[in-house]
N, C-alpha and C positions, 0 to 999 in steps of 0.2 A: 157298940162303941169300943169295946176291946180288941176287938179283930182288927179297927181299923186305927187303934195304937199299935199294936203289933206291927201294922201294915207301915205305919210313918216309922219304927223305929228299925224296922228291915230295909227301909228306901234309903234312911238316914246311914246305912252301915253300909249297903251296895256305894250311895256317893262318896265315903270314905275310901273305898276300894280302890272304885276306880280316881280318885283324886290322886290317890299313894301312887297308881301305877301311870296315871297321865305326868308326875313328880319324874316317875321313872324315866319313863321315853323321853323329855325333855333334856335331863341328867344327859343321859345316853348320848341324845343329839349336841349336846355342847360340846362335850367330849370327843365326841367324831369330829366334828368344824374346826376345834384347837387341833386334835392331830390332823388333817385333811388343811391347815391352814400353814402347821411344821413343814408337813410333806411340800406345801406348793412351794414355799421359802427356800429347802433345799432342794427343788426344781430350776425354780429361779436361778439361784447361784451356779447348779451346775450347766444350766443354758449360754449362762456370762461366761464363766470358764471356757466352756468351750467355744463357744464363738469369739473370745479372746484367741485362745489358742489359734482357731481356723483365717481369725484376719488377720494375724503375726506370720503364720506360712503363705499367705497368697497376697499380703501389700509387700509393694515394690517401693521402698521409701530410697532413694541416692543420700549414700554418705558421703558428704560434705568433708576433704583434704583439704587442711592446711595449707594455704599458700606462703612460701619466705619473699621477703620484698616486694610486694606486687604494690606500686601507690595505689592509694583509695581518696576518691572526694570525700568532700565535706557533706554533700547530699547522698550519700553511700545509703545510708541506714535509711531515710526517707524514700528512696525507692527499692525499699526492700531487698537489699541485697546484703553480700557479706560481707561482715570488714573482716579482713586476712590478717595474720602475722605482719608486725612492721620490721623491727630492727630486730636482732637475736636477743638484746636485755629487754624490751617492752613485754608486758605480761599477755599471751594474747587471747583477744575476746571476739568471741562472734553475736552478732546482731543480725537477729530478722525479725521482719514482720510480717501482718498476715496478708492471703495473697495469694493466687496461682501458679505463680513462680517458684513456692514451695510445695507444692498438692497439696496443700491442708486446707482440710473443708473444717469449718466455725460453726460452732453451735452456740445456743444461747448468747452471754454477753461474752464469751471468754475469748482472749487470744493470748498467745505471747508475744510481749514484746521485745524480748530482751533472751539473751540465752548464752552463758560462759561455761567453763567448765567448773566453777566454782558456785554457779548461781543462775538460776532462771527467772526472770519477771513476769508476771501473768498481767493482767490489765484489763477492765470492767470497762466495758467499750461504749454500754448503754449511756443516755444522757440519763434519765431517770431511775433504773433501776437496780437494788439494791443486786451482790451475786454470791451466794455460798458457794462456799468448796468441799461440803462435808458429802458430796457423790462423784468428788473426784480420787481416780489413781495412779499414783508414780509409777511408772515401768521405766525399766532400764533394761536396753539389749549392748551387749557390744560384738562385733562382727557377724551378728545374727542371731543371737544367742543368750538369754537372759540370764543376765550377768544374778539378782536378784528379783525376790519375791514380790508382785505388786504390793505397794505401800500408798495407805491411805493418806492425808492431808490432815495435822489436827481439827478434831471438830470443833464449830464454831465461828469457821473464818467469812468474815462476810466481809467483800470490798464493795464500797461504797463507788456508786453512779461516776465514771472517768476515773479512778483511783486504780493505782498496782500495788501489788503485793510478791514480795521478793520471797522464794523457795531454796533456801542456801544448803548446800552440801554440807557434812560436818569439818571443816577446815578452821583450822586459827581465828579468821577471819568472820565467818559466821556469827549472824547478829540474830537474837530470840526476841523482838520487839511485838506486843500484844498488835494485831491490825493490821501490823506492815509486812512482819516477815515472820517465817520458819526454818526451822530444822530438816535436816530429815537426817538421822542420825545414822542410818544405814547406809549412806553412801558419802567414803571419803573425797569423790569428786564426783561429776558428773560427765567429766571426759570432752571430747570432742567432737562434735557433728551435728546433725539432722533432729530438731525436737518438732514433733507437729504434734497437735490435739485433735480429740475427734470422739465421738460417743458411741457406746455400745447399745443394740437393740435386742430383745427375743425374737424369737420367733414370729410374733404377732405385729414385730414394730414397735413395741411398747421399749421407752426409756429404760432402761436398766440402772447406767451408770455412765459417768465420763473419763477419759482418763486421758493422761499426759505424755507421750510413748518416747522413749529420746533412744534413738540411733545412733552408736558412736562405733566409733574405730579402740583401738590401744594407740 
């Protein structure tokens, strides 16, 4: 009978043991997965970058010059064209929309509609669905050349099923209304020319991120 107390409180101490060290390996593996989960995080990012980088050197986007006096219809902007410079005191605006005629491929609900050097309009094309902007980014090149840093969109922006939401330069003018519009406080204009959208992939195809790319002249 005492042997086989001894016996239960020797089994009792080996499943002690190994409990403590199966604690351990467990530990261990959590902590590999959170680092192995950093590491893929700044894989990801640096997959984005560069393939940012590589479709900034091989797209072909045409910058769009100013025209003085040229008349414009009234159905200009409905068939997706530019409205030009009028008179020398008129402020001037360009208007496009989306379309072939500019090479910009559309993803999700987004397009723009609108596009000044003071201010861009984006536009939820969907009949139903809701559209965040918190995986979209601002880039700005001018003669080829990024002028500045990609900048995010504040998070939180959701425009609602057919609704725009205006992205204003930091100018006088500029309106911070919760829903409708933004800031972006890094760029005192947005210049002149070519905005298209379009989304970044990995390697695999997988979503990364969207962004906004605007092609201007000085």
């Amino acid at each position: 009978m005492l042997k086989l107390e001894n016996e239960n409180v020797l089994l009792h101490q080996e499943i002690k043991v190994l409990k403590l060290k199966l604690s351990r390996v467990q530990n261990n593996r959590d902590q590999l997965e959170t680092e192995l989960s950093i590491i893929r995080a700044e894989n990801d990012e640096l997959k984005t970058i560069v393939y940012t980088l590589e479709k900034r050197l091989t797209q072909e986007t045409p910058i769009l010059s100013p025209q003085i006096d040229t008349p414009v219809s009234e159905n200009s902007f409905e068939n997706g064209s530019i409205k030009s410079y009028g008179k020398k005191e008129q402020e001037p605006e360009f208007f496009s929309e989306t379309g072939p005629d500019f090479d910009s491929k559309w993803y999700k609900n987004i397009c723009i509609a609108k596009s000044h050097p003071n201010y861009i309009v984006l536009r939820n094309c969907s009949q139903v669905e809701h559209q965040s902007l918190d995986d979209f980014i601002f880039f700005r090149t001018v003669d080829g050349k990024e002028t500045v840093s990609g900048c995010p969109f504040p998070e939180g922006v959701i425009i609602p099923p057919q609704s725009e939401f205006t992205i204003y330069s930091d100018h006088p003018g500029a309106r911070n209304v919760y829903g409708k519009s933004c800031i972006l406080h890094r760029y005192n204009t947005f210049g002149s020319g070519k905005v298209t959208e379009n989304i970044i992939l990995d390697e695999t195809g997988k979503e990364t991120a969207n962004y906004i790319l605007c092609v201007f002249q000085e």
